[in-house]
C-alpha positions in Angstrom: 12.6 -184.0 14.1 9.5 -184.4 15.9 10.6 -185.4 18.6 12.9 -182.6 18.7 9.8 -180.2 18.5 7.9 -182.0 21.3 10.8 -181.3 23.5 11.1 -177.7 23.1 6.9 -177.2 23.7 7.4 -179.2 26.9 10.5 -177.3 28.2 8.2 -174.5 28.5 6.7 -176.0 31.7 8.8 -177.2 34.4 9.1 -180.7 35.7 8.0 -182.3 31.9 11.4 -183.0 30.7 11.3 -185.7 33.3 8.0 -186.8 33.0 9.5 -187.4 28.8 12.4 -189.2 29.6 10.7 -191.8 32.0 8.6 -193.1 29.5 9.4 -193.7 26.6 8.2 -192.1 23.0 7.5 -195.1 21.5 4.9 -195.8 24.0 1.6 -194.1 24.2 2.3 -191.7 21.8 -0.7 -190.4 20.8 -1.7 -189.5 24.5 1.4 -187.5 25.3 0.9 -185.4 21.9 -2.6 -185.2 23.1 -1.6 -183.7 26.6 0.9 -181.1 24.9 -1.1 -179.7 22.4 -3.9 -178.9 24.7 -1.3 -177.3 27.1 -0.4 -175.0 24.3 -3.4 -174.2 23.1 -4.9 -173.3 26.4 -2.1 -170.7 27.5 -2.8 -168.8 24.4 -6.5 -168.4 25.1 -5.7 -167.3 28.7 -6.5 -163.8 29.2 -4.4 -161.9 31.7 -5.7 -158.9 33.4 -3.1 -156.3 33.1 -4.4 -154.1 35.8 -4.2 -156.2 38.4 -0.9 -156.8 38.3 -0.7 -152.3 39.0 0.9 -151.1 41.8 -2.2 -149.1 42.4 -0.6 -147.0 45.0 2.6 -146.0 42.8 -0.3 -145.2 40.1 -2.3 -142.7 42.5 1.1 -141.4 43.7 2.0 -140.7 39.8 -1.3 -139.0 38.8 -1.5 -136.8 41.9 2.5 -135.9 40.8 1.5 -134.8 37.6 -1.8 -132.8 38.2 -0.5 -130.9 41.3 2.6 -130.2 38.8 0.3 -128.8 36.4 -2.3 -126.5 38.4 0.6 -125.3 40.5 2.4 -124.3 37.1 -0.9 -122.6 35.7 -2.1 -119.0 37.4 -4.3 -116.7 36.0 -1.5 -114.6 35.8 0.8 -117.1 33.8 -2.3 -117.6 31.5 -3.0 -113.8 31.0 1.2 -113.5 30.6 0.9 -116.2 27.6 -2.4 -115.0 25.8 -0.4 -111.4 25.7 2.4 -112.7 24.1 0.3 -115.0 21.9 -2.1 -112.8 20.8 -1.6 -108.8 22.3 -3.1 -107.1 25.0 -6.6 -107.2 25.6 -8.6 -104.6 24.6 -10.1 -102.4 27.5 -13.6 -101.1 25.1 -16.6 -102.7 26.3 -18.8 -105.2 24.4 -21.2 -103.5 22.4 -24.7 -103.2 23.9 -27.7 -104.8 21.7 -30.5 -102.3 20.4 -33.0 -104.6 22.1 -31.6 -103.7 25.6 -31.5 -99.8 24.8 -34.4 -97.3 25.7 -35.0 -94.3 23.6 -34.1 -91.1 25.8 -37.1 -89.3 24.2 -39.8 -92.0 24.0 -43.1 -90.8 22.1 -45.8 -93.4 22.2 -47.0 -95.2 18.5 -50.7 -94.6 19.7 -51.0 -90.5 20.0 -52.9 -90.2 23.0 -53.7 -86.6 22.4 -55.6 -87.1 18.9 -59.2 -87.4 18.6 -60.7 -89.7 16.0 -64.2 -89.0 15.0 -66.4 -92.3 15.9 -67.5 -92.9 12.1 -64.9 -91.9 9.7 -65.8 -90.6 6.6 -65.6 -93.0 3.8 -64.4 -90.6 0.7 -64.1 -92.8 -2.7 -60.6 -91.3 -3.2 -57.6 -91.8 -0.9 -55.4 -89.0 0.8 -52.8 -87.7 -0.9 -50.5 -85.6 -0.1 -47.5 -84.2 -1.9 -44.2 -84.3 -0.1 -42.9 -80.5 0.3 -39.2 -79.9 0.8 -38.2 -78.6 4.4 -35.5 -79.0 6.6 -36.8 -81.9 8.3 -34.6 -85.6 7.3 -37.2 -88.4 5.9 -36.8 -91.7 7.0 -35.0 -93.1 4.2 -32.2 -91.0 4.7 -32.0 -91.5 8.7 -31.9 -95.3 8.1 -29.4 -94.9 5.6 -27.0 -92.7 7.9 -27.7 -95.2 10.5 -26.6 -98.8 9.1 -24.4 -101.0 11.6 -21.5 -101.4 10.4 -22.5 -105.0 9.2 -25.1 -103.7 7.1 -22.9 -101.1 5.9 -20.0 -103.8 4.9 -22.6 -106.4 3.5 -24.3 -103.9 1.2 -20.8 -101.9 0.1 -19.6 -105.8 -0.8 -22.9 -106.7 -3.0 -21.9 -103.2 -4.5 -18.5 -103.8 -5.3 -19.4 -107.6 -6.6 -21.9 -105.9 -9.2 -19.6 -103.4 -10.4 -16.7 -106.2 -11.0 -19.7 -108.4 -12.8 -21.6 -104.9 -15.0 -19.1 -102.9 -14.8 -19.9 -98.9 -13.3 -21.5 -97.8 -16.2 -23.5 -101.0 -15.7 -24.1 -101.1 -12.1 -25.5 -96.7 -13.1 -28.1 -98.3 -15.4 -29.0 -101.6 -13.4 -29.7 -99.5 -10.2 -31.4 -97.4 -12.6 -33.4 -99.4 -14.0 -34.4 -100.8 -10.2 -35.7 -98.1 -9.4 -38.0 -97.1 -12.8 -39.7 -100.6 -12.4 -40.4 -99.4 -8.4 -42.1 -96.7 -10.0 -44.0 -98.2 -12.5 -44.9 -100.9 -10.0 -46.3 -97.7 -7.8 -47.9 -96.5 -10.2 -49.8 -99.5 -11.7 -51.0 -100.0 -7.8 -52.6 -96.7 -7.5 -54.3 -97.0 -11.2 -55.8 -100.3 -9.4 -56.8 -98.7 -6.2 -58.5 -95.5 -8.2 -60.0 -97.7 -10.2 -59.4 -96.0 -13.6 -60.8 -97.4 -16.4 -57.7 -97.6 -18.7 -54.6 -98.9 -17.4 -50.9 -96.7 -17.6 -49.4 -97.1 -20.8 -45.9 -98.1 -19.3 -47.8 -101.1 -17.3 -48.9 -102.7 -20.5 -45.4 -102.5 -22.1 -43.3 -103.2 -19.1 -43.2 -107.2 -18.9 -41.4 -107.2 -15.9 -44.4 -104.7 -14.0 -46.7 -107.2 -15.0 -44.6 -109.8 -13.1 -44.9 -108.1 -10.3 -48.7 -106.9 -10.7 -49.2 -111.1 -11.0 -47.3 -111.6 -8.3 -49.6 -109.4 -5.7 -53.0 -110.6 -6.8 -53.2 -112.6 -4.0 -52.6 -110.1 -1.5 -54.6 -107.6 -3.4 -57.9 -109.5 -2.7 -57.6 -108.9 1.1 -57.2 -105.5 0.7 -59.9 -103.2 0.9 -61.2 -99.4 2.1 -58.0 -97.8 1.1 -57.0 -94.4 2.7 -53.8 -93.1 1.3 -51.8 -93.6 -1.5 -48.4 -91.8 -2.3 -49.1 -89.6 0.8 -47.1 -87.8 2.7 -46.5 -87.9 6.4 -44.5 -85.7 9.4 -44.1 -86.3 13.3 -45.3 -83.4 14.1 -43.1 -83.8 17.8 -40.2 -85.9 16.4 -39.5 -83.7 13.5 -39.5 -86.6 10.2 -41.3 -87.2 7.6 -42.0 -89.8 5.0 -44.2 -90.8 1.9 -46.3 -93.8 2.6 -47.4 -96.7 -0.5 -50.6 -97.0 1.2 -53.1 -97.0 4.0 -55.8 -99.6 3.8 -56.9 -102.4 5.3 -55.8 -106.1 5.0 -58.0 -109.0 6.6 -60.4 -105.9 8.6 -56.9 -104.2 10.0 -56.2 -101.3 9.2 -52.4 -101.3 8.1 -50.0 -99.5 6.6 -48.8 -101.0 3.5 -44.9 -100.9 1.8 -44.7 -102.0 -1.7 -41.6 -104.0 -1.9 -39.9 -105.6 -5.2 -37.3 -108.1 -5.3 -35.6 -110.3 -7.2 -34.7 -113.1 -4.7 -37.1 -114.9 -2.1 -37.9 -112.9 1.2 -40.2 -115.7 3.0 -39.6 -114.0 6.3 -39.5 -110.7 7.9 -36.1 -110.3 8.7 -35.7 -110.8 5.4 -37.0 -107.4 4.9 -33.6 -106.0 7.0 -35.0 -102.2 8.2 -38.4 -102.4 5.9 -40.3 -102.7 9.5 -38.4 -99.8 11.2 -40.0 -98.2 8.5 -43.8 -99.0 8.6 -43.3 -98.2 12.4 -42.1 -94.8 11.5 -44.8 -94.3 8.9 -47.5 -95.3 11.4 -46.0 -93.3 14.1 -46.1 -90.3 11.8 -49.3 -90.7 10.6 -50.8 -91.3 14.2 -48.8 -87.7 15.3 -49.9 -86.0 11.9 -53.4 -83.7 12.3 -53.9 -83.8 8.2 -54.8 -87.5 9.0 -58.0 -88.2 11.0 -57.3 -92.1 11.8 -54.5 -94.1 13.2 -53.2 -96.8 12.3 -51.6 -99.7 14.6 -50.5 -102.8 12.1 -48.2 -103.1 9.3 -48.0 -104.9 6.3 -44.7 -105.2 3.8 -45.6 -107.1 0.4 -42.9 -108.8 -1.4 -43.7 -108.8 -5.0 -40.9 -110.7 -7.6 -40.4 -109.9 -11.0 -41.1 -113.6 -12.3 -44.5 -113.6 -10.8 -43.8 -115.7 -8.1 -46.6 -115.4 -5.3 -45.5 -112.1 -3.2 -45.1 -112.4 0.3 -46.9 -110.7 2.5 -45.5 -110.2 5.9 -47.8 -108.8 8.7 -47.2 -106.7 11.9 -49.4 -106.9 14.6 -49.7 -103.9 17.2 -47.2 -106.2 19.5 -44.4 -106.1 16.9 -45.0 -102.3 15.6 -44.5 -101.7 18.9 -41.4 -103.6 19.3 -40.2 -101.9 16.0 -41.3 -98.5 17.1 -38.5 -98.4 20.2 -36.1 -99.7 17.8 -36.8 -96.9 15.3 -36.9 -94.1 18.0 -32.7 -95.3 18.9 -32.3 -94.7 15.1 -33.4 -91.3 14.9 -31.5 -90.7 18.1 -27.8 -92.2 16.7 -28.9 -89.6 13.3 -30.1 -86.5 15.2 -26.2 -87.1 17.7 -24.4 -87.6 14.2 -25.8 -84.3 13.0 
C-alpha cells in the first residue's frame, strides 16, 4: 500500500517512474521518501503569478472594447430620454433665489441721517412710553406673520397640529392662552423692576412660573442700565409700520433695544430666535426714523428667559449684524406691501 502511494506522488513528475524501478525499494528507503516529500511539499508553497501569464494585449483590446461600447451608447440626449421616462420632465421654474443675495428696491438706511440728536440727552428718571394708537398702518408682527417661507409656515402649522392631537382644541385654546398671560405678566413684572416701585404686582407674587422666568433674567438684568422706553410705541415715519418695543436701555454701555423672550425649550443661539432679530432691526429702524424719540439706537439684544429658571440667554446684535438684519427686514415688508 505504501508503495502504491509513493508511486502515484512520483508519477506527477516525469522521468521518476524510472528513476523507481531502477533501484530498488528495499534499498535506501528512507532517502527516496525523503526526496518525494520535499518535492510535494515545495510545489504547494510555490506561488504563481497569475498576471503574468495575461495576454496583456487581448486584455487592453477588451477594456478599450467595452468602454468605447459604453460612452458611444451614453449621450446627453439618451440620458435626458431615460431621466424623463424615469422620473418626468424637468421642470422649467428657476431655483429660488436666497434673501441674502436680494436688495431691497426701496432701501432706507438703519442710522437716520436726517435726525438731529441733542449732544447730552436728557436723563428723565421715567422711561418713554407711548401708547400704541390704531391706524391703518400693519405692525411688524403681522408683516412677519404674512411673510413666513413656506418652511416656516409648514414647521409651525405641524407643531400646531401635534399639540392639538396631544391637548386636544379646546386644549391647545387654553395652552396658547395661557402662553401668552405669562408673556404678559413676565412684561409686566420687568417694568415694575425698571420703575422701581416699591411693591411688587400682585400676579408676580402668585404666578410661580413668572418668578421662573424673573430668576432666570437676573443675570442679564445686572448689565442693564439707563433705561429709555418701556412698552413704547414706535412708527417709520417713511416706511409706513409700527411696533411696540419691551425696552430701550443699555446693556454693557450700548445702547440696545431689548425683546423679552420666554420659552420653554433651550435657545443657546441666535438663529434659534427664527425672525426675533428681523424684529429688533425693525424696532431700531423705527425708532431711529420716529421724531417722538430724541436718540437712536444701533445694537440689539433678545433675552431668552425659561420658565424653570434656567439662566436666560442673552443674545447680542452688534451694529454689523442689525445691519445685516435690517436688509433682510426691508425684503419682508416688500413681499407684504406686493401681497396687499
Amino acid at each position: 500500500l505504501v508503495r502504491m502511494k509513493f508511486l502515484q506522488l512520483l508519477s506527477r513528475k516525469p522521468g521518476k517512474l524510472e528513476m523507481l524501478f531502477q533501484i530498488p525499494f528495499c534499498q535506501k528507503q528512507f532517502p527516496h521518501m525523503r526526496l518525494a516529500t520535499s518535492t510535494c511539499l515545495y510545489s504547494k508553497k510555490k506561488k504563481v503569478n497569475g498576471y503574468e501569464q495575461v495576454d496583456q494585449e487581448k486584455y487592453n483590446n477588451l477594456v478599450y472594447s467595452v468602454t468605447s461600447y459604453k460612452t458611444s451608447a451614453q449621450t446627453p440626449e439618451t440620458i435626458f430620454e431615460e431621466d424623463n421616462l424615469l422620473y418626468g420632465p424637468p421642470e422649467k421654474s428657476r431655483p429660488p433665489v436666497k434673501a441674502e443675495t436680494k436688495t431691497p428696491k426701496n432701501w432706507v438706511p438703519l442710522i437716520n441721517p436726517n435726525k438731529r440728536t441733542p449732544l447730552l440727552n436728557s436723563d428723565s428718571k421715567f422711561p418713554m412710553k407711548i401708547s400704541l394708537q390704531k391706524t391703518k398702518m400693519p405692525s411688524v408682527t403681522r408683516i412677519l406673520q404674512q411673510t413666513l417661507s413656506p418652511q416656516q409656515a409648514f414647521y409651525l402649522e405641524r407643531w400646531k397640529q401635534k399639540m392639538i392631537l396631544e391637548l386636544g382644541k379646546e386644549g391647545f385654546e387654553e395652552y396658547t392662552k395661557n402662553l401668552f398671560l405669562q408673556g404678559e405678566l413676565f412684561h409686566a413684572a420687568l417694568e415694575s423692576i425698571f420703575l422701581a416701585e416699591a411693591m411688587a404686582t400682585k400676579e408676580q407674587r402668585e404666578d410661580v412660573a413668572v418668578s421662573g422666568y424673573l430668576s432666570s433674567v437676573q443675570h442679564v438684568l445686572r448689565d442693564i442700565s439707563e433705561v429709555k422706553a418701556l412698552e413704547s410705541a414706535v412708527q417709520h415715519e417713511s416706511l409706513q409700520y409700527l411696533g411696540l418695543v419691551d425696552c430701550v436701555a443699555k446693556y454693557r454701555g450700548q445702547l440696545c433695544v431689548i425683546d423679552w423672550k420666554t420659552s420653554e425649550k433651550p435657545k443657546p443661539s441666535l438663529k434659534n430666535t427664527f425672525d426675533n432679530p428681523l424684529q429688533v432691526a425693525a424696532y431700531i429702524g423705527a425708532i431711529n426714523h420716529d421724531a417722538n424719540y430724541d436718540f437712536q439706537v444701533s445694537c440689539g439684544l433678545i433675552v431668552v428667559a425659561y420658565k424653570n429658571g434656567f439662566p436666560a440667554h442673552p443674545h447680542f446684535m452688534d451694529p454689523d449684524l442689525c445691519s445685516r438684519y435690517w436688509n433682510k427686514w426691508l425684503l419682508r415688508l416688500e413681499e407684504y406691501l406686493d401681497r396687499n
